[in-house]
Structure formats: C-alpha cells, structure tokens
C-alpha positions in Angstrom: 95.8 -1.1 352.0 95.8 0.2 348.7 93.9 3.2 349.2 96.0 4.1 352.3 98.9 4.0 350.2 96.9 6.5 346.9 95.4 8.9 350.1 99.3 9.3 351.3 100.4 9.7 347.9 98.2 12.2 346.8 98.4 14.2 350.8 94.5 13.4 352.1 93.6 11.6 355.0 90.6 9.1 354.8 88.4 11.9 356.2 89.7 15.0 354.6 88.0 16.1 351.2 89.6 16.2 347.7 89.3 18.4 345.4 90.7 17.2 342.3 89.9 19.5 339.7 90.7 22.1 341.9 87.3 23.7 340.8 86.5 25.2 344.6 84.1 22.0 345.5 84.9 18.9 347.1 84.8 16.0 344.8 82.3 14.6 347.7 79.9 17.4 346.8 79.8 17.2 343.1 77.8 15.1 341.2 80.1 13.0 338.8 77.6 10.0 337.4 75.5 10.8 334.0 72.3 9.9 336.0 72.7 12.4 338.5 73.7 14.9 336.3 70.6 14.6 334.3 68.2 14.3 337.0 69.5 17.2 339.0 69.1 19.4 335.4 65.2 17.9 335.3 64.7 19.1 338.8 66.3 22.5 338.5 64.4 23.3 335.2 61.1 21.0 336.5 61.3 23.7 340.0 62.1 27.0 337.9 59.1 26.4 335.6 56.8 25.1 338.4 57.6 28.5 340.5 57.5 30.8 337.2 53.1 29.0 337.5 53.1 29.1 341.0 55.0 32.7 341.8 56.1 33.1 345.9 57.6 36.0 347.7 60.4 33.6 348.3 61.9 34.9 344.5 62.6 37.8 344.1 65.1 38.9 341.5 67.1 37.0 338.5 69.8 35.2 341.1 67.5 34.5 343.1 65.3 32.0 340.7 68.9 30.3 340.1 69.6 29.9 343.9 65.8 29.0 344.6 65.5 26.5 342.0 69.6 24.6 342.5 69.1 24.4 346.1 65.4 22.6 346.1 66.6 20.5 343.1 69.1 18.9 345.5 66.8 18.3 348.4 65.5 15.0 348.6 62.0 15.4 347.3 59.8 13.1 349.4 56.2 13.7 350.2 56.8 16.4 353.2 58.5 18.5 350.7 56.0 18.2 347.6 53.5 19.2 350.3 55.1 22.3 350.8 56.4 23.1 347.2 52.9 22.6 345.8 52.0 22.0 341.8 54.8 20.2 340.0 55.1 19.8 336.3 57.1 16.6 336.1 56.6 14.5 339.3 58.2 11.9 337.9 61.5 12.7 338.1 64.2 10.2 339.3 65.7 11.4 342.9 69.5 12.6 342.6 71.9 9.3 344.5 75.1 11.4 345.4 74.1 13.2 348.2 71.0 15.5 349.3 70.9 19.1 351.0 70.9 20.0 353.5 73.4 17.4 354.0 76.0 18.2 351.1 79.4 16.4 352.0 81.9 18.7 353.7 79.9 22.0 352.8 76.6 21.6 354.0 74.4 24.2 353.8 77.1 26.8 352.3 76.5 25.7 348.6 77.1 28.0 346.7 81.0 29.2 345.7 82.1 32.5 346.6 85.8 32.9 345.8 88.6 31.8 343.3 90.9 28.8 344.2 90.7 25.2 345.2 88.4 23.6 348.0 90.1 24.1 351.4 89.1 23.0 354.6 88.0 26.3 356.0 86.7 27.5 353.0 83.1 27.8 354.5 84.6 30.0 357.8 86.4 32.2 355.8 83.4 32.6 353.9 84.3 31.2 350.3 81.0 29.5 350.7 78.1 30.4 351.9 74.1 29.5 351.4 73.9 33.1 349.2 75.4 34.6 346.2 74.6 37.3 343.6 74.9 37.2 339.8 78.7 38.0 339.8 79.6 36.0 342.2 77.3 32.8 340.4 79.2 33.6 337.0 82.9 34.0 338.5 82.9 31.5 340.7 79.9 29.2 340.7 79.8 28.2 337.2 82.3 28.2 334.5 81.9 29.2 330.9 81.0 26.9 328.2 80.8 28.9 324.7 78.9 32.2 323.4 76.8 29.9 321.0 73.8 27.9 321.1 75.0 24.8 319.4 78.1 24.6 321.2 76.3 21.9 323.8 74.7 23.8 325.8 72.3 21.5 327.8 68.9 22.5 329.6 69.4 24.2 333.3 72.4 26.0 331.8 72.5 29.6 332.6 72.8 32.9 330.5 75.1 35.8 331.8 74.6 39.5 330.9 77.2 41.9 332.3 76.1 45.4 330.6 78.5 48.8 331.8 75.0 50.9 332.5 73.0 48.2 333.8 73.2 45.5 336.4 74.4 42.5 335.4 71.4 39.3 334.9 71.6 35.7 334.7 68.9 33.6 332.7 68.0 30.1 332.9 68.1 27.9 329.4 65.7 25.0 329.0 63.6 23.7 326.2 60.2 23.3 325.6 59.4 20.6 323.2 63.1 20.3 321.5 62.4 24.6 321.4 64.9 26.7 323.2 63.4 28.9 326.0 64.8 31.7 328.2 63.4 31.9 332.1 64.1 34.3 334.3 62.8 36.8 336.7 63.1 40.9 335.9 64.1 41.7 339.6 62.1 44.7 341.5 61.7 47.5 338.8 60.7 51.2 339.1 59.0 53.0 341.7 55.5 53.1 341.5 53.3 55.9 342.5 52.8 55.0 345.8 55.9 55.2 346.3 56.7 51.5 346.5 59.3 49.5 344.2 57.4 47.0 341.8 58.0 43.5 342.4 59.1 42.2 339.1 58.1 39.0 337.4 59.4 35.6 335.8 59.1 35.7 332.2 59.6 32.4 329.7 60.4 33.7 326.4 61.5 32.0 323.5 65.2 32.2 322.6 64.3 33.5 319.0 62.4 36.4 320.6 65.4 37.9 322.8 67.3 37.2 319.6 65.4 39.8 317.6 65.0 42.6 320.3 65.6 46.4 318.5 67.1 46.8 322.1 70.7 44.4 322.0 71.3 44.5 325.7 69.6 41.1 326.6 70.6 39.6 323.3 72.0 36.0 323.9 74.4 37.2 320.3 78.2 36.4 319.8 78.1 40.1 318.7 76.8 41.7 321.8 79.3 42.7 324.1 76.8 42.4 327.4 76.5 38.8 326.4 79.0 36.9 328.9 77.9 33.5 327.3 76.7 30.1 328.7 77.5 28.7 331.6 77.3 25.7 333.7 77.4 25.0 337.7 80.8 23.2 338.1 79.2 20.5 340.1 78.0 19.3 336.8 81.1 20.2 335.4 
C-alpha cells in the first residue's frame, strides 16, 4: 500500500521507469550499490587492458575501446563468454548484481546516452539511446565531468576528454598500475600508407607522467591546456 501511495505521489506507475536524478538513465539501469560500482570499474579496466595484449579488429579507434570495453564489462561473464573473449588478466573478478546486458532494465541494448534531458519512455525510438556513440557524444551526454585534476578523486575506469580546434577530439581511459597512474587508449586509423590504405592505429598504455611532459601540449591531461576537457565518469556510476 505504501509504495502505491510514493509511485502516485511522485507520477510512476509500478511498471514505468524513474529517473530520479534526471541524468538521462533509468534509475533501474544504473548501478547504485558500492559493490557494483567497483566491480563494473575492475571489469572495464580488467577488458581494456586484456584487449590492449590481445588486439582484435573489433577496436578500432579511441571511442571505440570505451564502448568495447563498458559494454562487455556488463555482460554476465560466465564460461561461454570467457571462451570467446580469450586471455584475461584478473579472472577473479566479482560479477556485477544489478542487472546484465543484453538485458539492461528499460533500455536494453541502447546503452549508451545520446541526448540532453531526463530518461523518457521513448527515449530509445527517438533515438536518445542507442548501442553506438562517438567521443562527443560519450563526453556530453554519457558521462559527466568530475574535475581537471588528478587528485580530485578520480577513480580507475575514469575517462580523459581532449577536445583540440585542429584536431579531432579523443577520449582516454585512466587506471592504475600498481598505485601508478596510467593512460590507455587507442590512436584511431592514422595516415595513409603507401599502398594507399589507412593505417590501423594501435592501443598504447602510457604512464600519466609521460603525457604530462610531452614538448607537444595537445594530449596533455594539464589544468593549463585548453584541449584538456578534464575527467569524467559514466553517470551510471554517478
């Protein structure tokens, strides 16, 4: 009786998704306990680094490690799925409880956050979510800024965002490697060969002190550089 009485004060119907913090996910589809939180950041960095050892075709540019990396970390990772995935680093990891994709409460499949405002019902016909996203969409509307600085808690499987005028913009992934902060991310296809064919590109894990003291300040994670949008977290952690 009670919760009829909250669900008609607030406007929901038992079946109809909040969205409380009005963040553009349902409440359903975030993870709100401190366990899940932390597991889902060990699976995200544990799959990022396990693909950076073990490359595939399946990444391809710097957006596409994020996307890659958050959609396996919330699949349930039972022995049909290590099969396929191959080497893992940390195989220990404890599984996420909330929920597991594909079967992400009210969204599904369409994970990722494509537009400003609220959850809606709808939201994933009118294509404010969707199973893809590129690095301006992850920053606008996927994530939401914590700070410009290092020791302002950022936490491992935090993200980086770059946003030069002369460039296109680039997202990183933060993690650390015995208490040391690290940088992954992939380069995205670069310049055309020869042959005529655009080169692949590559993951790269670089300490944070070495993109610190680049000559060139474009991918410099510093207060001072204006390319540097700051850190930035998924909202479903959030």
């Amino acid at each position: 009786m009670y919760t009829l009485i909250f669900l008609f004060i607030v406007g929901a119907t038992p079946h109809q998704a909040v969205d409380a913090d009005r963040d553009g996910f349902p409440d359903a589809a975030e993870l709100k306990t401190s366990a899940d939180r932390h597991n889902f950041r060990r699976w995200f960095v544990t799959i990022a680094l396990s693909r950076h050892l073990n490359p595939r075709d399946d990444v391809r540019d710097c957006a596409g490690l994020v996307l890659y990396s958050y959609r396996e970390a919330l699949k349930s990772h039972d022995e049909d799925w290590r099969a396929q995935f191959g080497e893992l680093l940390d195989p220990s990891i404890p599984e996420i409880a909330a929920f597991h994709y594909p079967k992400v409460p009210y969204i599904g499949t369409e994970i990722f956050r494509l537009a400003d405002g609220p959850y809606e019902p709808g939201d994933r016909e009118r294509g404010k979510l969707g199973n893809f996203a590129d690095v301006p969409h992850l920053m606008n509307y996927h994530t939401v800024k914590l700070t410009r600085r290092l020791d302002d808690g950022v936490l491992a499987g935090d993200l980086l965002f770059f946003t030069p005028k002369d460039k296109s913009s680039h997202v990183m992934i933060y993690l650390q490697i015995k208490g040391e902060p690290h940088l992954l991310y992939h380069t995205g296809p670069g310049d055309y060969e020869y042959s005529g064919e655009e080169k692949a590109g590559e993951m790269r894990l670089v300490k944070f002190e070495t993109l610190m003291s680049l000559d060139e300040g474009t991918w410099r994670p510093d207060e001072a550089n204006p390319a540097f949008a700051g850190f930035y977290r998924f909202k479903i952690l959030d």
